[in-house]
N, CA, C and O atoms as a DFTB+ gen file, in Angstrom:
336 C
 N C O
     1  1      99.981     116.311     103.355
     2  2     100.883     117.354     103.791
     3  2     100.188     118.287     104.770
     4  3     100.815     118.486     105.811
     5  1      98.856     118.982     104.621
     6  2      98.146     119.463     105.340
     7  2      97.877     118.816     106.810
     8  3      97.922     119.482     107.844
     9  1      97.685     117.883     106.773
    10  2      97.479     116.640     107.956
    11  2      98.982     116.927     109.029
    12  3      98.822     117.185     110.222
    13  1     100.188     116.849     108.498
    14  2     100.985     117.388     109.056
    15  2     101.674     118.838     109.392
    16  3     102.659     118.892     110.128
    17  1     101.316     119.558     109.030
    18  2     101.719     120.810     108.685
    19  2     101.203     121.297     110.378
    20  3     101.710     122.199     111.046
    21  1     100.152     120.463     110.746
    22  2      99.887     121.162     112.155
    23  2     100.101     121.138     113.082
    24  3      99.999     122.070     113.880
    25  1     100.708     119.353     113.411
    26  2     101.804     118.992     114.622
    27  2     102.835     119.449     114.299
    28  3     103.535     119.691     115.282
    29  1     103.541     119.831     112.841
    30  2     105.233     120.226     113.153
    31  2     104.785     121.462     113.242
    32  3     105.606     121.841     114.078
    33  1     104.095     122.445     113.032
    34  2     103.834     124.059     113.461
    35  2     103.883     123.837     114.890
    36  3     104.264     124.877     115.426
    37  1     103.745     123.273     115.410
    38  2     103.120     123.064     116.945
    39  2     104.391     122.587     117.997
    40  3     104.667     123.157     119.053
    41  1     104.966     121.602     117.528
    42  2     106.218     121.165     117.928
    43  2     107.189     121.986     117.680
    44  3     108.160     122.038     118.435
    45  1     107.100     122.666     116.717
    46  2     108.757     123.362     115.830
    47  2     108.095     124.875     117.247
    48  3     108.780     124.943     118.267
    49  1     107.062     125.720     117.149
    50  2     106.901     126.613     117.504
    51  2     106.225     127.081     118.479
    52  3     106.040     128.288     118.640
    53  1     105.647     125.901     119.467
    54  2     105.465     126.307     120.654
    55  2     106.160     125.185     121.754
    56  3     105.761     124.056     122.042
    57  1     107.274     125.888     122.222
    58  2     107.985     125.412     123.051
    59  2     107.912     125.756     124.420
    60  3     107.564     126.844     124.880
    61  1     108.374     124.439     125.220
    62  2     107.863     124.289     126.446
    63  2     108.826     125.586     127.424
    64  3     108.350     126.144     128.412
    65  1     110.190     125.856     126.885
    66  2     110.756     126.715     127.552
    67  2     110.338     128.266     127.305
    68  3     110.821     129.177     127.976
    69  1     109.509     128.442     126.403
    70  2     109.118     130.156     126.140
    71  2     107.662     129.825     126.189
    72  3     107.017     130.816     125.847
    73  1     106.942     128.860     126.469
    74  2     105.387     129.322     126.685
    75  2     105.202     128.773     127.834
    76  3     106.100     128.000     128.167
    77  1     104.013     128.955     128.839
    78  2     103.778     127.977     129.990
    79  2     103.200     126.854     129.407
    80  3     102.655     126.728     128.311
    81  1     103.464     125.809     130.584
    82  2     103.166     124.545     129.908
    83  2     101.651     124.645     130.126
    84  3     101.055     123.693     129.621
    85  1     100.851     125.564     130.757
    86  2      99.824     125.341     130.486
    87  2      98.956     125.615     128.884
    88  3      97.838     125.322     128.459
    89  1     100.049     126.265     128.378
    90  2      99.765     126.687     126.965
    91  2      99.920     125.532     126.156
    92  3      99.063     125.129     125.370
    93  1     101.258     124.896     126.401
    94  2     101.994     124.243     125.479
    95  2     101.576     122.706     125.513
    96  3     101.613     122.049     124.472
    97  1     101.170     122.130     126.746
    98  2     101.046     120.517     126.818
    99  2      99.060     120.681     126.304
   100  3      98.696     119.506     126.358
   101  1      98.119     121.321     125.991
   102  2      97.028     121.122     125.645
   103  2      97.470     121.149     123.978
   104  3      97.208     120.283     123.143
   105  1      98.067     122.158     123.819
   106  2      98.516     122.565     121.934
   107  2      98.894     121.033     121.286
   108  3      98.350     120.652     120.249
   109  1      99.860     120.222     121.997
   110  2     100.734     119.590     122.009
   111  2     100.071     118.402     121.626
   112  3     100.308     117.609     120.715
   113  1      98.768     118.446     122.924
   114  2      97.951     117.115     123.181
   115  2      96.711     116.938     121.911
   116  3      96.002     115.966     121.649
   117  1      96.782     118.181     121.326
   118  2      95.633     118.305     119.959
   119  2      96.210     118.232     118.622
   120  3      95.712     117.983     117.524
   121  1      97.480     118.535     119.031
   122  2      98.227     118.627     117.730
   123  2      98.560     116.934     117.460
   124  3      98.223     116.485     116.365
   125  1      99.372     115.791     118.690
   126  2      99.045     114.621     118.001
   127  2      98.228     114.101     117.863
   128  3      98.103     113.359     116.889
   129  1      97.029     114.300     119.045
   130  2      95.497     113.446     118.660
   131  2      94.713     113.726     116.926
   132  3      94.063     112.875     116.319
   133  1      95.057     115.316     116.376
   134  2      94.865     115.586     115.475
   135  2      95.439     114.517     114.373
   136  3      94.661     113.880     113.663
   137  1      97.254     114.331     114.260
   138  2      97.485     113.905     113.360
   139  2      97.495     112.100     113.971
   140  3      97.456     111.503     112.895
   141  1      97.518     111.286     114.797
   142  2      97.345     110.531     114.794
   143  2      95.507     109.729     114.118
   144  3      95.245     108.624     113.642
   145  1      94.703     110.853     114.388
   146  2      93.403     111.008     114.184
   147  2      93.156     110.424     112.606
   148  3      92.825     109.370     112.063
   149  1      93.453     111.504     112.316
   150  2      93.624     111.233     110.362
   151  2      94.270     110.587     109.848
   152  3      93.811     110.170     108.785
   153  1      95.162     110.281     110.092
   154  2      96.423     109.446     110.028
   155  2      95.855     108.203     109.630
   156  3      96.030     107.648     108.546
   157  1      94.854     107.629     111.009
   158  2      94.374     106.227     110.781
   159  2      93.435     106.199     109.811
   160  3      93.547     105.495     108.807
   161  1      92.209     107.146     110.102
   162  2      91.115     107.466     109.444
   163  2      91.759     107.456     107.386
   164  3      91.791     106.376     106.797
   165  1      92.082     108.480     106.818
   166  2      92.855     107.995     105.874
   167  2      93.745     107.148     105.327
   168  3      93.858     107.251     104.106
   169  1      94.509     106.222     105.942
   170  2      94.923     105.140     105.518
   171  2      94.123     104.024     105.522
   172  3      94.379     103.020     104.857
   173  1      92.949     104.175     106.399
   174  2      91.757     103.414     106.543
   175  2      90.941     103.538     104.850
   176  3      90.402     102.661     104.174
   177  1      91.073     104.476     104.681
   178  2      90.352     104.809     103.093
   179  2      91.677     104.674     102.304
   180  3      91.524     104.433     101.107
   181  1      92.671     104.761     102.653
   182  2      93.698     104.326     101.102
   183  2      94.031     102.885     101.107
   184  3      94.768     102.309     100.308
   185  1      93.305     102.307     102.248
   186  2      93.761     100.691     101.764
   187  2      92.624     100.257     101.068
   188  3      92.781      99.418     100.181
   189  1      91.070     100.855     101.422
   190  2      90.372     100.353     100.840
   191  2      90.106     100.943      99.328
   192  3      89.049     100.733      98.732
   193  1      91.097     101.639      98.828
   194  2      91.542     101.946      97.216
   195  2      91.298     100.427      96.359
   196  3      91.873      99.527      96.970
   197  1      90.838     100.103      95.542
   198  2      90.798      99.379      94.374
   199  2      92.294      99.145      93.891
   200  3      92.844      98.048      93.794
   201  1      92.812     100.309      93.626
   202  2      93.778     100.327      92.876
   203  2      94.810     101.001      93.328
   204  3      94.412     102.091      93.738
   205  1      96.305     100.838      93.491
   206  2      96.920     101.532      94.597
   207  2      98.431     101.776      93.758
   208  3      98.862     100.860      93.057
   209  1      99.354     103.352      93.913
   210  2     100.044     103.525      93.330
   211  2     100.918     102.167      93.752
   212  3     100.714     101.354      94.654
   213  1     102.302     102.263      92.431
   214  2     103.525     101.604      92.680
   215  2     104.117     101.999      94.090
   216  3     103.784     103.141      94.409
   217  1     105.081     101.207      95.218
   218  2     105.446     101.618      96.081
   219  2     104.890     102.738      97.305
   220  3     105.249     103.740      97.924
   221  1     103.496     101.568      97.127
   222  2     102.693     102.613      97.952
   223  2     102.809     102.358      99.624
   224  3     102.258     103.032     100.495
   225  1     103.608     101.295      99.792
   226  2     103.973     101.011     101.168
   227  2     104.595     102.223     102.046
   228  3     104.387     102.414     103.244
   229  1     105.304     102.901     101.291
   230  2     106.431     103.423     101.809
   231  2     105.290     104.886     102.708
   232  3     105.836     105.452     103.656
   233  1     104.087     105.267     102.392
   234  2     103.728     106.631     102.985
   235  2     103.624     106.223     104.340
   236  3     103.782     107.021     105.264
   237  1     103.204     104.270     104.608
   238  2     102.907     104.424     105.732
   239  2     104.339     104.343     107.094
   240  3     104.316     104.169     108.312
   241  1     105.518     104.586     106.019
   242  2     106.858     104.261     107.151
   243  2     106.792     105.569     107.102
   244  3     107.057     105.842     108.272
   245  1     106.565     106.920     106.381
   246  2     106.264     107.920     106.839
   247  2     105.216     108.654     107.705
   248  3     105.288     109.663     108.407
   249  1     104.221     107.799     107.411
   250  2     103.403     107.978     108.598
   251  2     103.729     107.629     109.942
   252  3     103.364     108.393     110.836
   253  1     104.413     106.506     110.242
   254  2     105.094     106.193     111.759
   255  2     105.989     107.111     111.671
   256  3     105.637     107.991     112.456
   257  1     107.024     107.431     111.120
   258  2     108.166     108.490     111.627
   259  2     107.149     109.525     112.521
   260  3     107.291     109.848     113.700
   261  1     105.941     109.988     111.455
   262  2     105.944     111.385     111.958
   263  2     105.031     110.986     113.550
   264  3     104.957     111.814     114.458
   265  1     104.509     109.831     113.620
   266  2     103.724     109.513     114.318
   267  2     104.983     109.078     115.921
   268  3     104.513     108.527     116.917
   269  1     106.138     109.367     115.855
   270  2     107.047     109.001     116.868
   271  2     106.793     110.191     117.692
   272  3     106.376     109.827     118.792
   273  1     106.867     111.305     117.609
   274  2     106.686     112.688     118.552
   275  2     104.934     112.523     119.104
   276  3     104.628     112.487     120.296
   277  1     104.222     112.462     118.292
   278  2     102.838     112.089     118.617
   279  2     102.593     111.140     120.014
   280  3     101.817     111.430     120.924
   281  1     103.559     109.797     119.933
   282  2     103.296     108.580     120.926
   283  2     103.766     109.668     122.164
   284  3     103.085     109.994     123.136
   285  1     104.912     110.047     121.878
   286  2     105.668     110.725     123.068
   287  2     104.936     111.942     123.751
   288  3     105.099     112.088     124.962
   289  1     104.484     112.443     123.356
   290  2     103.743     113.567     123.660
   291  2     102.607     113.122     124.809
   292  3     102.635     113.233     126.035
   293  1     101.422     112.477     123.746
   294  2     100.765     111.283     124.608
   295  2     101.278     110.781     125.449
   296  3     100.718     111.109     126.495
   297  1     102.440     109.829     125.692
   298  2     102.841     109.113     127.019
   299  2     103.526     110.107     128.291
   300  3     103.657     109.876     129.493
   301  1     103.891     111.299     127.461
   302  2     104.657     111.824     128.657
   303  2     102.892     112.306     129.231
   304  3     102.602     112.111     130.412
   305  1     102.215     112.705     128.601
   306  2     100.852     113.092     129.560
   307  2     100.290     112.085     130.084
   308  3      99.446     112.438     130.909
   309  1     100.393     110.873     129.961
   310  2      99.325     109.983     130.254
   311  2      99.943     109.087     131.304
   312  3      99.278     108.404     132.084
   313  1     101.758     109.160     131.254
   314  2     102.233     108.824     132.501
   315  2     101.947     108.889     133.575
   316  3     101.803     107.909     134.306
   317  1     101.737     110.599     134.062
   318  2     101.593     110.701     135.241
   319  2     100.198     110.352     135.385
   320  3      99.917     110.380     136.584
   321  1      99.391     110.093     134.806
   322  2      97.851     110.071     135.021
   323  2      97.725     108.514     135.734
   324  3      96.916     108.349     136.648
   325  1      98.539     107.445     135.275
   326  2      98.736     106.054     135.396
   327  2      98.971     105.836     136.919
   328  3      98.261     105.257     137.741
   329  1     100.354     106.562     137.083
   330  2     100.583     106.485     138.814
   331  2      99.907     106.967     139.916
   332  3     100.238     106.911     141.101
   333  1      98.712     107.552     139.292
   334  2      97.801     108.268     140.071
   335  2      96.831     106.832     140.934
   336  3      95.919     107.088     141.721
């Protein structure tokens, strides 16, 4: 929960129309590298669990949901970098 708590603070509350984007696309760019970061890194350690709850599949279809704003964020920055 902590792991997320910092891209949706980030998404929900710094928006591109009330901050400059010079504020907002670095926040943006740390906030998914952050949760994509851990994301892997810990599921990397919960597969290698011994022993694993009932219906333990399901955190990682929550992990992609939250990981959909993350890709986007990333590609809208890394677009223009491509056509360069």
């Amino acid at each position: 929960m902590v792991i997320a708590l910092l891209p949706v603070t980030v998404f929900v509350f710094v928006r591109p129309d009330e901050m400059p984007r010079s504020v907002v696309l670095p926040m943006q760019i740390f906030a998914s590298v952050w949760y994509l970061t851990l994301s892997v890194i810990l599921s990397f350690l919960f597969l290698r669990l011994p022993e694993k709850e009932r219906g333990w599949p399901i955190y990682f279809i929550g992990l992609a949901v939250g990981a959909v704003p993350c890709f986007v964020v990333l590609w809208r920055w890394l677009r223009p970098l491509a056509s360069k």
